[in-house]
DOLUMTI-461461 format. One record per residue (C-alpha): residue in one letter; x, y, z. Coordinates in nm, 2 decimals, decimal comma, always signed. Each point is the difference from the previous one (the first is absolute). Example, Ala and Ser with C-alpha at 12.3 -4.5 7.8 and 13.67 -1.06 7.14 Angstrom:
# DOLUMTI-461461
   nufi       xx       yy       zz
      a    +1,23    -0,45    +0,78
      s    +0,14    +0,34    -0,07
***
This chain:
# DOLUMTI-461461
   nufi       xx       yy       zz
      x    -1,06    +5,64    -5,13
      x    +0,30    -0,22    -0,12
      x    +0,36    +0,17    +0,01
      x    +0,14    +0,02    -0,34
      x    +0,28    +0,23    +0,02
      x    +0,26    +0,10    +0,31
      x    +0,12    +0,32    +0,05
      x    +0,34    +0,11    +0,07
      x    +0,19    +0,34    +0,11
      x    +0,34    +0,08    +0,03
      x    +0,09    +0,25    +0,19
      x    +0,39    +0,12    +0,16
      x    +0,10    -0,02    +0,36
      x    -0,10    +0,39    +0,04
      x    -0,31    -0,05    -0,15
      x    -0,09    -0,26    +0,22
      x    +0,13    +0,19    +0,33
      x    -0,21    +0,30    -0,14
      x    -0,32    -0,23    +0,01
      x    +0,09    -0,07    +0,35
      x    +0,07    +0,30    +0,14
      x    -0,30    +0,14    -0,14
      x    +0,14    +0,28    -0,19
      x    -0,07    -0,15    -0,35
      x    -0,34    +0,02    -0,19
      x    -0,14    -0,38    -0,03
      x    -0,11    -0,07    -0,41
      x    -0,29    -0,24    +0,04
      x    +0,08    -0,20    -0,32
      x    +0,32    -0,06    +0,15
      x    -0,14    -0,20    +0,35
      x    -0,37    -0,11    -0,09
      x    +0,06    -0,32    -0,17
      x    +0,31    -0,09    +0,22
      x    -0,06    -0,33    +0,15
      x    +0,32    -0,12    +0,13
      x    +0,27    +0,25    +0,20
      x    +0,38    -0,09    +0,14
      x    +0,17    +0,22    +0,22
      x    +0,38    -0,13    +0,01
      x    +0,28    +0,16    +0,19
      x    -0,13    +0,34    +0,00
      x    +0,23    +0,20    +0,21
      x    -0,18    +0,36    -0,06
      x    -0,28    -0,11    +0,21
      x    -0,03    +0,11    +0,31
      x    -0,39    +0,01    +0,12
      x    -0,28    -0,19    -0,22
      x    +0,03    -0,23    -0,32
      x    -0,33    +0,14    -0,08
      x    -0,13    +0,35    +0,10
      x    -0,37    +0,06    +0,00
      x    +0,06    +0,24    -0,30
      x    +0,11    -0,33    -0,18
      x    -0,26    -0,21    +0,11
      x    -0,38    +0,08    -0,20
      x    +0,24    -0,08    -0,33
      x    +0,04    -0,35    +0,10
      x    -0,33    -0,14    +0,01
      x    +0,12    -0,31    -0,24
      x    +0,31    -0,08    +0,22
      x    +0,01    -0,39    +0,05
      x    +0,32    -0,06    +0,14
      x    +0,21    +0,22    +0,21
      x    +0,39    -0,14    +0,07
      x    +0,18    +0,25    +0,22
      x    +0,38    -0,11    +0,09
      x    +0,29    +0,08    +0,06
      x    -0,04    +0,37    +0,10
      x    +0,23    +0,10    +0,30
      x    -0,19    +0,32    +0,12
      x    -0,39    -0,12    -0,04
      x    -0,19    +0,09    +0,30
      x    -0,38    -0,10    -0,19
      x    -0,09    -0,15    -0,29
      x    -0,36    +0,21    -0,03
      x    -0,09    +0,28    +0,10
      x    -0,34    +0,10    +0,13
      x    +0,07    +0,26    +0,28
      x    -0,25    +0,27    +0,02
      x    +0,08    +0,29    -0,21
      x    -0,19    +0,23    -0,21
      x    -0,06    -0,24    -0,28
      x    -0,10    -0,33    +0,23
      x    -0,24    +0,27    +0,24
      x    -0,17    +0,07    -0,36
      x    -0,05    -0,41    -0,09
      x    -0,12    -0,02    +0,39
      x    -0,27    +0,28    -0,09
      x    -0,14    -0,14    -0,25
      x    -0,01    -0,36    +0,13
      x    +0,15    -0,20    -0,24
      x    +0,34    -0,22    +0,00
      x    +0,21    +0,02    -0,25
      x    -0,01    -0,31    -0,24
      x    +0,26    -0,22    -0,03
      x    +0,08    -0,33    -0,15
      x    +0,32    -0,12    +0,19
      x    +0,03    -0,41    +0,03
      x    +0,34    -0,06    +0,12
      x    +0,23    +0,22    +0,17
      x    +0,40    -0,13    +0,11
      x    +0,18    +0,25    +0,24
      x    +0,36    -0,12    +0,08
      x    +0,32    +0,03    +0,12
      x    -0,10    +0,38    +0,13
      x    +0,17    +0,05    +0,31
      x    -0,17    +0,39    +0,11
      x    -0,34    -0,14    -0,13
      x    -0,22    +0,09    +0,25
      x    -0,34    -0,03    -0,12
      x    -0,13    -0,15    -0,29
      x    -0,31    +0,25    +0,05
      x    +0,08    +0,35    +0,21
      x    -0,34    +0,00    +0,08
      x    -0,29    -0,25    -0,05
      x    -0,08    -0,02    -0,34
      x    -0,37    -0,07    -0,02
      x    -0,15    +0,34    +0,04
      x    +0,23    +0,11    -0,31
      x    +0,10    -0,31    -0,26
      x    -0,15    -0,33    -0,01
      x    +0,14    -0,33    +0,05
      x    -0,26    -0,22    -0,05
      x    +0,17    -0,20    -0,30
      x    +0,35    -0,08    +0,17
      x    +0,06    -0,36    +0,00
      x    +0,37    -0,02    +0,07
      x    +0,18    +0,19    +0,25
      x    +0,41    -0,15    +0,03
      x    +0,20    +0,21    +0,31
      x    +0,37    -0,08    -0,05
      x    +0,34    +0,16    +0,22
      x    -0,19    +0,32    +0,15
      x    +0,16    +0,04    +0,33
      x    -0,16    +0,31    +0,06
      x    -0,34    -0,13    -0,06
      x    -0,23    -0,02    +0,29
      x    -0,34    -0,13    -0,15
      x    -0,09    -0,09    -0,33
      x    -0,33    +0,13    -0,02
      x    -0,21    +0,33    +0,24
      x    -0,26    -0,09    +0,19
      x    -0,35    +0,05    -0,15
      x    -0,36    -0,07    +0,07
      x    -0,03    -0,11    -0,32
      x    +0,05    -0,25    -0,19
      x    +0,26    +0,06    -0,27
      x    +0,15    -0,34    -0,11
      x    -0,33    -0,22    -0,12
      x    +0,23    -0,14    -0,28
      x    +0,32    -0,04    +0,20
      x    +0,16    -0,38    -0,09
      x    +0,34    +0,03    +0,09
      x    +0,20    +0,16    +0,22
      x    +0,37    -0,05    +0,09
      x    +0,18    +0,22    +0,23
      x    +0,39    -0,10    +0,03
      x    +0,33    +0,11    +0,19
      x    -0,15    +0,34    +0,12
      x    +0,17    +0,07    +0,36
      x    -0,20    +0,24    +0,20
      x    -0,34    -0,15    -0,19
      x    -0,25    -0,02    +0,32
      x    -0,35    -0,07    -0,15
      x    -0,18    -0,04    -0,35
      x    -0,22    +0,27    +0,12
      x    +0,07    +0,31    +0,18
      x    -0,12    +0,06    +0,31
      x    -0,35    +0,16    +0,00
      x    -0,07    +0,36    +0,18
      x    -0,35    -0,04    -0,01
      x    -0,15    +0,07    +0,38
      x    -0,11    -0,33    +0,17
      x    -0,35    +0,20    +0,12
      x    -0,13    +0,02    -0,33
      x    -0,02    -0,42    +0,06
      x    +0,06    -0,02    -0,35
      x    +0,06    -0,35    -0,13
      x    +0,29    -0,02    -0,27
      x    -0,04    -0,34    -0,29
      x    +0,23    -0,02    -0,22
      x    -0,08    -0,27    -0,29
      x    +0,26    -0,13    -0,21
      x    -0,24    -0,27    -0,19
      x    +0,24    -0,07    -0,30
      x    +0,33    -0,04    +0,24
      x    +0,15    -0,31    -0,11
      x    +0,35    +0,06    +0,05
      x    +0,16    +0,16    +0,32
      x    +0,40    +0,01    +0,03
      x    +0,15    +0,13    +0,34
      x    +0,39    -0,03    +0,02
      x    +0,27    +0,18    +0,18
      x    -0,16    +0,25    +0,20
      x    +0,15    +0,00    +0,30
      x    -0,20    +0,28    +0,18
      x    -0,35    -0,16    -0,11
      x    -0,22    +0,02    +0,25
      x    -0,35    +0,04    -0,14
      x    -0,22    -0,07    -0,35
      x    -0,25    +0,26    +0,11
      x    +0,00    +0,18    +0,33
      x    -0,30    +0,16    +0,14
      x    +0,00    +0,26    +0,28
      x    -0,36    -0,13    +0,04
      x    -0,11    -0,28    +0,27
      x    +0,05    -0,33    -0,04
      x    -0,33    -0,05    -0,06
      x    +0,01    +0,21    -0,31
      x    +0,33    -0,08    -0,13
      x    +0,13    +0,02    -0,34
      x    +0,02    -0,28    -0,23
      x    +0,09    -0,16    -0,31
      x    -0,30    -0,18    -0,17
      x    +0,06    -0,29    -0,28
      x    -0,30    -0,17    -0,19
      x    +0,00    -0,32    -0,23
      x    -0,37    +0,05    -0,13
      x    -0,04    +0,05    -0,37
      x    +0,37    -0,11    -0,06
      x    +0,07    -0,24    -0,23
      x    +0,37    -0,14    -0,06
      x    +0,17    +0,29    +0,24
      x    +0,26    -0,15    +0,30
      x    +0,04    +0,15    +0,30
      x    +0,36    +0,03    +0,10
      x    +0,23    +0,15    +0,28
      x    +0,34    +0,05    +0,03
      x    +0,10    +0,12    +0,38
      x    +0,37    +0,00    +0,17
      x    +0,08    +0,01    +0,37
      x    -0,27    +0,32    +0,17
      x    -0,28    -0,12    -0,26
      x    +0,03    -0,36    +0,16
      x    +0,02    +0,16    +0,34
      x    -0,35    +0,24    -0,12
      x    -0,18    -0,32    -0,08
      x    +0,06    -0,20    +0,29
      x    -0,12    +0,29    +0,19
      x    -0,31    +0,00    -0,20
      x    -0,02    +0,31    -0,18
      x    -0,05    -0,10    -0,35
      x    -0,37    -0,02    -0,05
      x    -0,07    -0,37    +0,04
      x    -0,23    -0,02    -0,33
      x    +0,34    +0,10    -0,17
      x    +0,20    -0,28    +0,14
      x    -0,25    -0,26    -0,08
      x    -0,03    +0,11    -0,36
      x    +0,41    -0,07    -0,07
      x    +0,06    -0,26    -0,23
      x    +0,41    +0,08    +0,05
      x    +0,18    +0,11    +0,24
      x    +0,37    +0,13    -0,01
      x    +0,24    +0,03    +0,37
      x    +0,29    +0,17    -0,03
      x    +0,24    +0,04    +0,24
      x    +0,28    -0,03    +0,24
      x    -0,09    -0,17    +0,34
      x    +0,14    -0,29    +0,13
      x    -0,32    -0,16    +0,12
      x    -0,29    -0,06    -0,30
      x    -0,34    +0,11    +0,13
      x    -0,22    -0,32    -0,03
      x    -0,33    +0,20    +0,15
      x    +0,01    +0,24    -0,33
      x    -0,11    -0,36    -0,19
      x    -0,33    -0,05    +0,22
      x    -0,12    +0,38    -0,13
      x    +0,01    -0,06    -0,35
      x    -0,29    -0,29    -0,03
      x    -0,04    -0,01    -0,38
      x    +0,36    +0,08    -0,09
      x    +0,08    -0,20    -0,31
      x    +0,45    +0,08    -0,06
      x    +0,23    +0,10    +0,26
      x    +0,32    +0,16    -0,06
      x    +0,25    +0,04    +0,24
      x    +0,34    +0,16    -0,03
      x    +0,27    +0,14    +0,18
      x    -0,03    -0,08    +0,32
      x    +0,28    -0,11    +0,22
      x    -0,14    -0,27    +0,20
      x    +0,15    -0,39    -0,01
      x    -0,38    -0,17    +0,07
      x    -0,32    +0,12    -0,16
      x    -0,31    -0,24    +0,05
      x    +0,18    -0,18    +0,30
      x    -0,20    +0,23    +0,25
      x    -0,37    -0,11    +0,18
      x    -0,31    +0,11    -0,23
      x    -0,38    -0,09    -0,08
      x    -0,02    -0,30    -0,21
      x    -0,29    +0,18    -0,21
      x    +0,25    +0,24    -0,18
      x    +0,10    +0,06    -0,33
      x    -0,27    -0,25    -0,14
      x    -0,04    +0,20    -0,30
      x    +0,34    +0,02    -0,05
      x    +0,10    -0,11    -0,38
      x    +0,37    +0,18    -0,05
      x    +0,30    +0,01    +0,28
      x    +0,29    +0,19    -0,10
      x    +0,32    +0,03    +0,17
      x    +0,27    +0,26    -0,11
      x    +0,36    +0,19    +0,13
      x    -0,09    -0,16    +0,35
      x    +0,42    -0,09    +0,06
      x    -0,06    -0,10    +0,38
      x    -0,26    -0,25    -0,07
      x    +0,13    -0,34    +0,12
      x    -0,33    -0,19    +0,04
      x    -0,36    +0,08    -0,13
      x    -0,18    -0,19    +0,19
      x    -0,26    -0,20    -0,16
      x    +0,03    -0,30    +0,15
      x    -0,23    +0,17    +0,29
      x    -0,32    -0,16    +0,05
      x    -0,21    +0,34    +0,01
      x    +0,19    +0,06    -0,41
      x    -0,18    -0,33    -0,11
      x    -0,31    +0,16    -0,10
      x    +0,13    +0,24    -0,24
      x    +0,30    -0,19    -0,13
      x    -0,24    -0,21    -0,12
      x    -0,18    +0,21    -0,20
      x    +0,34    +0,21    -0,16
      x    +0,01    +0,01    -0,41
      x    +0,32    +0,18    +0,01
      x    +0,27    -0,01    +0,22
      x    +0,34    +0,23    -0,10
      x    +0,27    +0,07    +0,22
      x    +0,30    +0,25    -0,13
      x    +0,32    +0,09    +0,14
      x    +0,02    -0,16    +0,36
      x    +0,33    -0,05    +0,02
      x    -0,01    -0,15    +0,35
      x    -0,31    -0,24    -0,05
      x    +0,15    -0,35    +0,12
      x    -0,30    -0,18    -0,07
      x    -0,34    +0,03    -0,27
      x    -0,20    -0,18    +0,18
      x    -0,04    -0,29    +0,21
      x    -0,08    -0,36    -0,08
      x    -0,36    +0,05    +0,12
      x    -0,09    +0,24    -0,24
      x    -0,33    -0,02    -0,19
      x    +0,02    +0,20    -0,33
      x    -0,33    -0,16    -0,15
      x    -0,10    +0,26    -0,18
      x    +0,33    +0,15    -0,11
      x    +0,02    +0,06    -0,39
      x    +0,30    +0,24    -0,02
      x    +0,37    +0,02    +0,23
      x    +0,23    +0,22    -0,11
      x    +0,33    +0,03    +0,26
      x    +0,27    +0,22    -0,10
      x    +0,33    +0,13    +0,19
      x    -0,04    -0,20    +0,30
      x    +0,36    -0,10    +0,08
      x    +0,00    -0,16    +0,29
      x    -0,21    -0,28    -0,12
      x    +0,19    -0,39    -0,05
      x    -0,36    -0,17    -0,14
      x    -0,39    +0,16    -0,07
      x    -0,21    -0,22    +0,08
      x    +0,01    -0,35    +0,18
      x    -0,14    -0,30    -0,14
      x    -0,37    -0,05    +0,20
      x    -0,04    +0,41    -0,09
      x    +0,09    -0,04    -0,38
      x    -0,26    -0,28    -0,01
      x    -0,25    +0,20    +0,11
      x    +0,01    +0,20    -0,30
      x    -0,29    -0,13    -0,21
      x    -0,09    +0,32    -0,10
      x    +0,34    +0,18    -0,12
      x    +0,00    +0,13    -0,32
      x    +0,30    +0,22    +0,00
      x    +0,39    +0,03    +0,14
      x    +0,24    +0,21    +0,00
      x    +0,34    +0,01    +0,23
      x    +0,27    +0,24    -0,10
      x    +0,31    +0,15    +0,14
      x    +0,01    -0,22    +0,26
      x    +0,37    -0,08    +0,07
      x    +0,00    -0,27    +0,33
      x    -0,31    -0,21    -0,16
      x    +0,18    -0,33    -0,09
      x    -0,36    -0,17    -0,03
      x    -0,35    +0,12    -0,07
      x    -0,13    -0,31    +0,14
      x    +0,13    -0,16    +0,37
      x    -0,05    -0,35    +0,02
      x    -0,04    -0,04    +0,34
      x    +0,12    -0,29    +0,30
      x    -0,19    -0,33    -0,08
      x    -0,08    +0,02    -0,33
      x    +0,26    -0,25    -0,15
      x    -0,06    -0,10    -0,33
      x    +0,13    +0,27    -0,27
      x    -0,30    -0,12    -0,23
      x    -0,22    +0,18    +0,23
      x    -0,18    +0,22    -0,20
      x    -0,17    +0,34    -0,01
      x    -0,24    +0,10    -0,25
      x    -0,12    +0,37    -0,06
      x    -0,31    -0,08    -0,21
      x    -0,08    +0,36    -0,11
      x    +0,31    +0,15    -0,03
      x    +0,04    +0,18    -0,34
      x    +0,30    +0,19    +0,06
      x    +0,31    -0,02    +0,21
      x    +0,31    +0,26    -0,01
      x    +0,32    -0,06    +0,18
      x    +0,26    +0,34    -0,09
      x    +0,32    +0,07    +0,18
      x    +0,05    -0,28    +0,28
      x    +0,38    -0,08    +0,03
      x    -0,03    -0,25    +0,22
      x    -0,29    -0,21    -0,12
      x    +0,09    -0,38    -0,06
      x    -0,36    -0,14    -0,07
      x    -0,34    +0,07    +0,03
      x    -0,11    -0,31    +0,24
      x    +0,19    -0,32    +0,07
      x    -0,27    -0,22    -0,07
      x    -0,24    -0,03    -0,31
      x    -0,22    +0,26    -0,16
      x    -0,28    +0,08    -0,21
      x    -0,11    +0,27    -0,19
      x    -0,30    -0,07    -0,24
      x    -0,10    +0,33    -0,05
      x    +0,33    +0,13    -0,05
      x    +0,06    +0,21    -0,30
      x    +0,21    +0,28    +0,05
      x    +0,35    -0,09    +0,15
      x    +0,27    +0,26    +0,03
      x    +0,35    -0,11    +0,22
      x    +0,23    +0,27    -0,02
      x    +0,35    +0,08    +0,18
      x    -0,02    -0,24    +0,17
      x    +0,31    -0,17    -0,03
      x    +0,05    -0,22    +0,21
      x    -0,33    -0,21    -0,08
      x    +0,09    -0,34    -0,12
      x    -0,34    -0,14    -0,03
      x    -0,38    +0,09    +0,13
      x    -0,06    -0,33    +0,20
      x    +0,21    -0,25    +0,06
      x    -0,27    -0,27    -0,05
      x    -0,25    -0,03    -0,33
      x    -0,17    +0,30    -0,16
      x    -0,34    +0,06    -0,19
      x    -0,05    +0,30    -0,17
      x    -0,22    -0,11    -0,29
      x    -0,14    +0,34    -0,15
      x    +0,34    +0,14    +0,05
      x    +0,15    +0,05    -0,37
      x    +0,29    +0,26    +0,10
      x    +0,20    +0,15    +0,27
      x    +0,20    +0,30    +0,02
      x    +0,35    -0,01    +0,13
      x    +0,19    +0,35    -0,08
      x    -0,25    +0,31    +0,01
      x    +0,21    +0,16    -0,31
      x    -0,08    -0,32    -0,22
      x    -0,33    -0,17    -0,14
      x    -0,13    -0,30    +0,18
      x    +0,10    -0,31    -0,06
      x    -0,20    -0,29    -0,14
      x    -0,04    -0,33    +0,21
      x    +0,10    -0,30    -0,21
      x    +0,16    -0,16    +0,29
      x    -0,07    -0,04    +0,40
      x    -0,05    +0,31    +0,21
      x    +0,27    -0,11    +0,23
      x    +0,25    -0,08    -0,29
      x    +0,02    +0,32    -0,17
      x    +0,05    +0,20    +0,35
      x    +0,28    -0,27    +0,04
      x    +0,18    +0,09    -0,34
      x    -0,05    +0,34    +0,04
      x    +0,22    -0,04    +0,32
      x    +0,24    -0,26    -0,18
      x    +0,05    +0,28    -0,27
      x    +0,05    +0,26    +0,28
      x    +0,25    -0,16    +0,19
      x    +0,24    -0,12    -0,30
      x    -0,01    +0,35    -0,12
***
């Protein structure tokens, strides 16, 4: 049936707190075609969002957005009264249509359930489940023996203090040898951040022969990613194994966050077919400069480096990093203020095709000389906000003659915004016959891009002031960056 009209009710403050309360009769045309509810700052609320009186009206509710709300202790409820004893007798749930559902910033919340929901609503269509600032919050979802989330896809829990599982602790007696699955075969997306007293995903009081765990399947999936986003205890809960191993072997990216001074290098040789890693945060100085198997990362396509403001040396210049370096597409590092160095001379980017480096201020030069030549491949750069960079390229000791030359053969785009200090781009000659996007702004000292010869033959424009239209190339390269400085400096 295809959705041609949206219904809408509005109803006062008392009304509302009447519905909640329960002492209010419910109209059906008011609730039946509701798809989309936001609870905001609701102060009158003191137990549930939802009362089971409220709760057969909303059989077409999508999305559920709860916020806000002070005194919230649950969001549904499905306690056993009169009314859920009666659905129990007959054997039926309840039907309902929920797909997304956001709780946040709901500091006495302390379940999002007060009982497990199964035997009363159904939650077989949720596919989004976002936890945000619910210190009171103990465990996102009850225990069950069965399975309520086949559609789950993503799920991000965030900055909840006293958060200790995903799943509550099960009651269910260890004689009755019962084995609990639960299968998540749509997960795709899994966000775990800020939860200091995270201990557990699921904890069984079974054996550990029967414990509880989270299942993740690829088959029948076409053009889904598998992604993870874990800070400090989820890296700890993986390198003591308990994430099912299936799960970590069908990431494709793979987020770290967090604050320890020393960057777990083992957490790399458990993700086999991880394709992007993201890693923010942390407050260590070296990251790949520790001992690991040289079969790591070999899938890896993407490495992104963000708000890491101790970092003073990555660290691929490591033999046991030459394997996956190799094979990088992308390589972005953002706001490492201490980084002294990019990388090393030794470097092999063969396969690069897009560096983007941004708010890195301790950096004098990018890239040396025998590293920018190995750039066959390198389609795009950008460098911005970078104020210590007087270079991009470091000619280094030996190389004598300033027509040495550097040619990026694929590179369609380069971007230099907001470096104070940059005099050049390399000392030597350059070519770009790819090149046709060009944009050098603020950066104001720049007299010239090389000091030797430059070929740029596709190159019809460049862009010199972000508020102004790009200007056409009817001379050199190197002479209109010249009388753009001339022009500056006689103002």
């Amino acid at each position: 049936m295809t959705k041609t009209s949206e219904s809408t009710s509005n109803l006062s403050e008392r009304d509302i707190q009447e519905l909640c309360i329960g002492s209010r009769r419910i109209p059906n045309s008011n609730f039946s075609l509701l798809e989309s509810l936001i609870v905001d700052g609701c102060k009158f609320i003191s137990d549930v969002v939802l009362p089971f009186s409220l709760l057969p009206f909303l059989t077409n509710l999508e999305t559920l957005v709860v916020r806000n709300c002070d005194f919230v202790k649950a969001i549904f409820d499905v306690k056993s009264t009169t009314q859920s004893r009666d659905v129990r007798s007959m054997g039926q749930t309840l039907p309902f249509s929920l797909k997304k559902l956001t709780v946040s910033k709901l500091p006495n919340l302390k379940n999002v359930w007060n009982e497990d929901p199964q035997v009363i609503i159904s939650m077989h269509h949720l596919q989004e489940v976002i936890v945000e600032e619910c210190e009171g919050l103990t465990s996102v979802f009850p225990a069950s023996e069965n399975e309520y989330l086949l559609k789950l896809e993503s799920l991000v829990v965030k900055d909840c203090k006293g958060l200790m599982s995903i799943f509550a602790e099960d009651i269910i007696d260890p004689r009755t040898k019962l084995e609990l699955m639960f299968s998540c075969p749509f997960v795709r997306s899994l966000e775990l951040k800020d939860l200091p007293m995270f201990k557990y995903f699921y904890y069984c009081s079974l054996p550990c022969d029967n414990f509880a765990h989270l299942e993740s399947h690829t088959e029948n999936q076409v053009g889904t990613e598998k992604c993870m986003s874990v800070g400090e205890n989820g890296m700890k809960m993986i390198l003591r194994g308990e994430f099912e191993r299936k799960l970590l072997e069908s990431l494709k990216t793979l987020t770290l966050c967090f604050g320890s001074d020393v960057f777990p290098c083992k957490i790399l040789e458990v993700v086999p077919n991880i394709e992007k890693v993201v890693v923010c945060d942390g407050s260590f100085k070296k990251m790949f400069c520790c001992e690991s198997d040289n079969n790591v990362l070999q899938q890896l396509k993407v490495l992104r480096l963000e708000y890491l403001e101790e970092l003073v040396s990555i660290g691929l210049e490591n033999s046991w990093t030459d394997s996956f370096v190799r094979n990088l597409e992308t390589f972005e590092v953002i706001n490492c203020s201490s980084l002294k160095n990019l990388v090393g001379c030794t470097v092999s980017f063969s396969n690069l095709t897009c560096l983007k480096v941004e708010d890195c201020d301790s950096l004098s030069y990018l890239l040396t000389s025998s590293a920018a030549k190995r750039l066959g491949q390198l389609k795009r750069m950008e460098i911005k906000d970078c104020d210590s960079i007087e270079e991009i390229v470091y000619k280094e000791d030996g190389e004598e003659s300033d027509e040495d030359e550097i040619i990026f053969p694929q590179l369609t785009c380069l971007n230099l915004h907001w470096l104070r200090s940059l005099k050049r781009f390399y000392k030597g000659s350059l070519g770009f016959p790819s090149l046709e996007e060009l944009s050098v702004t603020y950066c104001d000292e720049m007299i010239t891009l090389c000091e030797g010869s430059i070929e740029a033959g596709k190159l019809s424009q460049v862009k010199l002031d972000p508020c102004s239209d790009a200007i056409q190339l009817e001379t050199n390269l190197n002479s209109i960056l010249w009388e753009k400085y001339i022009r500056k400096v006689c103002v």
